[in-house]
C-alpha positions in Angstrom: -15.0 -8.9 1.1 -17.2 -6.2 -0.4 -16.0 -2.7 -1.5 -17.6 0.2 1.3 -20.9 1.4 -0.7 -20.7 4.7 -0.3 -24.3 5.3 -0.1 -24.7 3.5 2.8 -22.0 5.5 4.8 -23.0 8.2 3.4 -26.4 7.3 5.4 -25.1 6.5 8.1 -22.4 9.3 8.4 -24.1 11.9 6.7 -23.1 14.7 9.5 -19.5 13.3 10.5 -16.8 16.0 10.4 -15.8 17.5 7.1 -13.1 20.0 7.8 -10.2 17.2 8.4 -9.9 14.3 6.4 -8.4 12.6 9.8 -11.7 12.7 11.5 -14.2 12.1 8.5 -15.4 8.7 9.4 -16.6 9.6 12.7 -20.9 9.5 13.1 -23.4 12.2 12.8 -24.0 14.0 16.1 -26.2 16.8 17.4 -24.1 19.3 19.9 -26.9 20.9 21.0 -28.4 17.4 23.3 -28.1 17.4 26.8 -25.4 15.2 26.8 -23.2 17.9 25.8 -24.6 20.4 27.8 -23.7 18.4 30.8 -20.1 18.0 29.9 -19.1 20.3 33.1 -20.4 17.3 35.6 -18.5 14.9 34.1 -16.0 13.2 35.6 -12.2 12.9 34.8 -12.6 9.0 33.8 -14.8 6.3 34.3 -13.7 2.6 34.6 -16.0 0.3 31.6 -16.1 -3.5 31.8 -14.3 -5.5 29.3 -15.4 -7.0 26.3 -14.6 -10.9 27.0 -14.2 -10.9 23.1 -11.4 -8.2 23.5 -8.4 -9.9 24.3 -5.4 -7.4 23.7 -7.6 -4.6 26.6 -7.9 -4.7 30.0 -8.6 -2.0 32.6 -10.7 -0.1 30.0 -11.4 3.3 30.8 -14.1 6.5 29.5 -11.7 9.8 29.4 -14.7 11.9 28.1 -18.4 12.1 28.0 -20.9 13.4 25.5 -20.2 15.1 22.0 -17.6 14.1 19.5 -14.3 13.9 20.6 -11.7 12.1 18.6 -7.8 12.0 17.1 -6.5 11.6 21.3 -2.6 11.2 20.7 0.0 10.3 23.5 2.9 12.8 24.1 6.4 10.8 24.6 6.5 10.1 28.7 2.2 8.2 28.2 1.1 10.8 30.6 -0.4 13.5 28.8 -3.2 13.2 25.2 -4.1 16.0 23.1 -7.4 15.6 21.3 -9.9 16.9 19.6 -13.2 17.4 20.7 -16.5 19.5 19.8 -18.3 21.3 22.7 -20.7 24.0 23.3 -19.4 27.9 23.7 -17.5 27.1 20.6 -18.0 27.6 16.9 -16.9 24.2 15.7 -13.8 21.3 17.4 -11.0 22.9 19.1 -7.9 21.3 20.6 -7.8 19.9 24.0 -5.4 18.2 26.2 -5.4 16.4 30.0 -3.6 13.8 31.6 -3.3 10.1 31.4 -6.1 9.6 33.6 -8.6 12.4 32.4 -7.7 15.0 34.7 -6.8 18.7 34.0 -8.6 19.0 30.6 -7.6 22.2 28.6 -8.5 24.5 26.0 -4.9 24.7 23.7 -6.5 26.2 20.5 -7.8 29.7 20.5 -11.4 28.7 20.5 -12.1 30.5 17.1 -12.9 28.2 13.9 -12.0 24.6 13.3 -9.4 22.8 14.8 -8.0 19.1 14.1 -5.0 16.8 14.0 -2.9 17.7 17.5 0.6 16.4 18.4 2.8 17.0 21.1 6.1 18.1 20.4 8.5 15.8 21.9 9.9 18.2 23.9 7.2 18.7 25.8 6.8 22.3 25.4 4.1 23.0 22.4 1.6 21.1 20.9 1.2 21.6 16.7 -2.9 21.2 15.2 -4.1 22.6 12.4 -6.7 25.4 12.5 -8.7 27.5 10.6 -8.8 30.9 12.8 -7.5 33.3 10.8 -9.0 32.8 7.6 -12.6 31.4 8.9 -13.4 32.3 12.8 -17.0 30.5 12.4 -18.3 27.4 12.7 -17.2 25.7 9.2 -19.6 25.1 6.0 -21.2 21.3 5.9 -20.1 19.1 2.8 -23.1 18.7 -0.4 -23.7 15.0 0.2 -25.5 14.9 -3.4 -22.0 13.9 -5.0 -22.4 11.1 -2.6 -19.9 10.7 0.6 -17.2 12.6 0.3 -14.6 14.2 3.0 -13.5 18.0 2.6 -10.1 18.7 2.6 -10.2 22.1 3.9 -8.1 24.9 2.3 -8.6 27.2 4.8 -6.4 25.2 7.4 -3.0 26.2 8.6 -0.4 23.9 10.6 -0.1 26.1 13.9 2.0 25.3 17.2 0.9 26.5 20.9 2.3 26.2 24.1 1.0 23.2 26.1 -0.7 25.8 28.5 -2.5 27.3 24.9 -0.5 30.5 24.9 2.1 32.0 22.1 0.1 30.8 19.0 2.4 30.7 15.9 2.1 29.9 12.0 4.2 27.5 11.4 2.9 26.5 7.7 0.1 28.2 6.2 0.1 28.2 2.6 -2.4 28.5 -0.3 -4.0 24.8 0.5 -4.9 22.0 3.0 -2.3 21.4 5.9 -3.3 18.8 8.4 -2.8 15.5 9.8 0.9 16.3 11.2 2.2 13.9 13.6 6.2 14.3 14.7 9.6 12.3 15.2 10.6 11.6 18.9 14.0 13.0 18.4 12.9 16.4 16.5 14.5 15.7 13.6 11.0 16.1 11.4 7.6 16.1 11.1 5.1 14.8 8.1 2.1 16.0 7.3 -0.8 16.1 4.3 -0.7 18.5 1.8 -2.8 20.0 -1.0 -1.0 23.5 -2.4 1.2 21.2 -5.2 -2.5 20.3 -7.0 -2.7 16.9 -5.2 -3.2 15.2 -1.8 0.5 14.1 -0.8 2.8 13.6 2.6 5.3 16.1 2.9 8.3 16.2 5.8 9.8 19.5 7.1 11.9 21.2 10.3 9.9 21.5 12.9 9.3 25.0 12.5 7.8 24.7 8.5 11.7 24.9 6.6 13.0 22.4 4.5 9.5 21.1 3.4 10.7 18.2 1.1 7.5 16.2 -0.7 7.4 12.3 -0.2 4.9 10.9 -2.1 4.5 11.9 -5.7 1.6 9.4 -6.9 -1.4 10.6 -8.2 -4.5 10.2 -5.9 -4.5 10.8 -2.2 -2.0 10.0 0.0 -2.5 11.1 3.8 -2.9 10.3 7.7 1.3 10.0 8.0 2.5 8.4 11.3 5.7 8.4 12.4 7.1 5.2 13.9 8.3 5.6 17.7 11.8 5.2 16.3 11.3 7.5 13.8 12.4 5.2 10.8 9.2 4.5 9.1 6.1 6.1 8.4 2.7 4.3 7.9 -0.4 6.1 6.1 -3.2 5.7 4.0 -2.9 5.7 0.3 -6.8 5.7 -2.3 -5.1 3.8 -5.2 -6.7 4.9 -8.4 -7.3 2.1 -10.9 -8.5 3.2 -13.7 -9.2 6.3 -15.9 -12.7 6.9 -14.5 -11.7 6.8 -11.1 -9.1 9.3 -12.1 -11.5 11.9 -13.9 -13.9 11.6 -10.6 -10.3 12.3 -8.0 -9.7 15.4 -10.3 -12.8 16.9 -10.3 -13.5 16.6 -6.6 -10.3 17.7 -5.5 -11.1 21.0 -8.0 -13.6 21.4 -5.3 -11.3 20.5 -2.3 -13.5 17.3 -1.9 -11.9 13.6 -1.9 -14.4 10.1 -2.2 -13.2 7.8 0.3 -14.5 4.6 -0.4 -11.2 2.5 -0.5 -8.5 3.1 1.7 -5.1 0.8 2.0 -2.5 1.3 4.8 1.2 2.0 3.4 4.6 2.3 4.8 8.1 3.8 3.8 10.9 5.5 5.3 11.5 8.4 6.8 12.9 10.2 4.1 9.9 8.8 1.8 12.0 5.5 0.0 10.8 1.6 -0.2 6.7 2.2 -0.2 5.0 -0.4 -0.3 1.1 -1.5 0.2 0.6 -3.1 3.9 -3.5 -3.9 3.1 -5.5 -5.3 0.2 -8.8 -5.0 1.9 -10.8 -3.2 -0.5 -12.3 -1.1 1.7 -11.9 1.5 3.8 -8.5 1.5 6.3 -7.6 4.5 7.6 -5.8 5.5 10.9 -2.7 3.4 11.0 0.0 3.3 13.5 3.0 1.1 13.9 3.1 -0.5 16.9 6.5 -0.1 19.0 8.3 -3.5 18.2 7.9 -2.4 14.7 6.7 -5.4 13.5 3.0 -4.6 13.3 0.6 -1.7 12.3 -2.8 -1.2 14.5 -5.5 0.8 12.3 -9.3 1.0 11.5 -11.5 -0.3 9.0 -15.1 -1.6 8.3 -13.5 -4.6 7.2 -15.9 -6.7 8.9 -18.9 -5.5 8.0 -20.4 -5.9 4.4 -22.2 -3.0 5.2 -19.5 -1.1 5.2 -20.8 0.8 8.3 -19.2 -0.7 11.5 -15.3 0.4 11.7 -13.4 -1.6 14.3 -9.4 -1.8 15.0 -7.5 -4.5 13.4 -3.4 -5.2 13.5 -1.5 -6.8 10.9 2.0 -7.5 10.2 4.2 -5.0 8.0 4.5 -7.5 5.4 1.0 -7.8 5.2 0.0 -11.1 6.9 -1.7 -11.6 10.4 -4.3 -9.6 9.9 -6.0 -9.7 13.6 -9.2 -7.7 14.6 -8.8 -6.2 18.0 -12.5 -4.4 19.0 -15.8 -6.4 19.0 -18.4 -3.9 20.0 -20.9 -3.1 17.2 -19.8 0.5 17.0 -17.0 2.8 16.1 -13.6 2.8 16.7 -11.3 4.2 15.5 -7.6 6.3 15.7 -5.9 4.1 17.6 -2.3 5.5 19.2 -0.1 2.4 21.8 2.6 4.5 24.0 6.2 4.6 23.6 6.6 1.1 26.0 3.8 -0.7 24.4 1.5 -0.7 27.8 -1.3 1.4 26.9 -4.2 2.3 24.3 -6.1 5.7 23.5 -8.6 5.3 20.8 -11.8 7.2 20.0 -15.5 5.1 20.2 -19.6 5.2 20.0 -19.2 2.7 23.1 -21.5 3.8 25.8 -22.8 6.1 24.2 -26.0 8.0 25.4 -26.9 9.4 22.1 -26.4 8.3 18.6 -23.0 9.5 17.1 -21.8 10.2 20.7 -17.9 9.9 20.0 -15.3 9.8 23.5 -11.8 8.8 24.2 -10.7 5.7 25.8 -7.7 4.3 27.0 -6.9 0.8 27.8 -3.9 -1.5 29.0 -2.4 -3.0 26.1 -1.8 -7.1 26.5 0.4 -8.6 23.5 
């Protein structure tokens, strides 16, 4: 299988969102089409047929319609999702949640800057995302695409908490650097997240209210997107391996610039407390997105894996050791961030399916058959 050619995602995701490395692969889209402006007649959710070449889904369902909304999460009980989603009235994506079957969307971020990676606190009572509001209110600066496609790794993002019903906003970690992509342990005992203010990209672990930050990956290049397993033990993420001294000199003086290249992505996993890593992938291209699956036996992640184009990103599981690799979607579009609930029955994942505009991103959810 070919390596992703940059250049050609770079054509064809030459607008996706830069502030978040989490959500850089999803497609260019125009917020100001009618589509978007007609978000308020929506309805909560919208039953899709099935694609016969779909096996694992069934009872497929549209939780969102028009604009880019991505990076849905479960909470711990499968009844609520936090998301992520661009609309009009705001400056750039804010933070979101509603219910399992698209009812009682709401506003959770302050509705000031950029806002990415949510995740419920187990406990039901706050949700944690990254924002930039107090140190960039506005809609955030687009990425130079002449060093070819990059993602932006944001320094201007802090790892906040709210309450579910978007009230008492707190700092939790805001430090000289990128914090994002935090996801959390069931029981509380930790969260991970991706972090920039040591001089790399690397996952860190801390309390749940920013102490004890302890680093876990030390290797040079990025390391990011850290998901914690539903019994807390393991943690799967992405990892851009680099090979050679070139590769190396390009990482450096991109990152200088708070700007990472992409272009191949493996899926790791290790322990909680960051021991036995070890590659999952060897796809050569770009896998992002992981999640381990509750038996613990298998991840479920994106990648363009199947197309030598390196443009068409589709959900694929594989087996922890590495073998089994298994592509789950079939639709010639996007999809990506895939999340299964605590008992295994059901899927969220973000798509260009059914799309009424090019780059249009919504949420779905899906009954997950093993």
């Amino acid at each position: 299988m070919m390596m992703l050619s940059v250049a050609l995602v770079a054509a064809h995701l030459d607008h996706a969102p830069v502030g978040c490395a989490c959500s850089a692969f999803l497609p260019a889209y125009d917020p100001s089409n009618a589509a978007v402006a007609s978000l308020q007649d929506a309805p909560n959710s919208m039953a899709r047929d099935a694609n016969p070449l779909e096996e694992h889904l069934s009872n497929v369902r549209q939780m969102t319609f028009g604009g880019q909304n991505a990076e849905a999460y479960w909470d711990v009980t499968g009844e609520w999702i936090t998301y992520q989603a661009r609309l009009p009235g705001y400056p750039d994506e804010q933070i979101f949640t509603m219910r399992a079957d698209g009812s009682e969307k709401k506003l959770v971020s302050t509705g000031l800057g950029r806002c990415t990676c949510s995740y419920f606190d187990p406990n039901g009572e706050f949700i944690y995302f990254s924002s930039t509001h107090e140190r960039n209110e506005g809609p955030q600066a687009k990425v130079d695409m002449s060093k070819g496609y990059v993602w932006m790794v944001n320094p201007q993002f802090g790892l906040y908490r709210a309450r579910r019903d978007g009230t008492d906003i707190q700092p939790v970690i805001v430090r000289r650097g990128y914090v994002a992509e935090t996801t959390i342990s069931p029981d509380r005992s930790y969260m991970v997240f991706t972090g920039s203010f040591d001089g790399d990209l690397d996952i860190y672990r801390a309390n749940l209210d920013g102490t004890g930050i302890t680093r876990l990956t030390d290797a040079y290049g990025y390391d990011g997107g850290p998901f914690v397993s539903w019994d807390g033990k393991k943690i799967v993420y992405r990892r851009a391996t680099i090979a050679n001294d070139q590769e190396r000199s390009d990482y450096k003086a991109l990152l200088k610039q708070n700007l990472i290249r992409p272009g191949k992505l493996e899926v790791w996993i290790m322990d909680a407390d960051g021991k036995n890593k070890r590659q999952v992938t060897n796809l050569g291209v770009a896998s992002f997105a992981p999640f381990l699956l509750p038996d613990g036996k298998r991840i479920i992640f994106s990648s363009n894996y199947s197309d030598p184009k390196g443009r068409e990103f589709d959900l694929y599981t594989i087996r922890t050791d590495g073998t089994g690799l298994k592509r789950i979607t079939a639709t010639p579009d996007f999809d990506g961030f895939p999340m299964i609930t605590r008992d295994g029955k059901k899927l969220v994942w973000a798509s260009n399916r059914f799309g009424k505009e090019r780059g249009e991103t919504n949420i779905f959810v899906a009954d997950w058959k093993d």
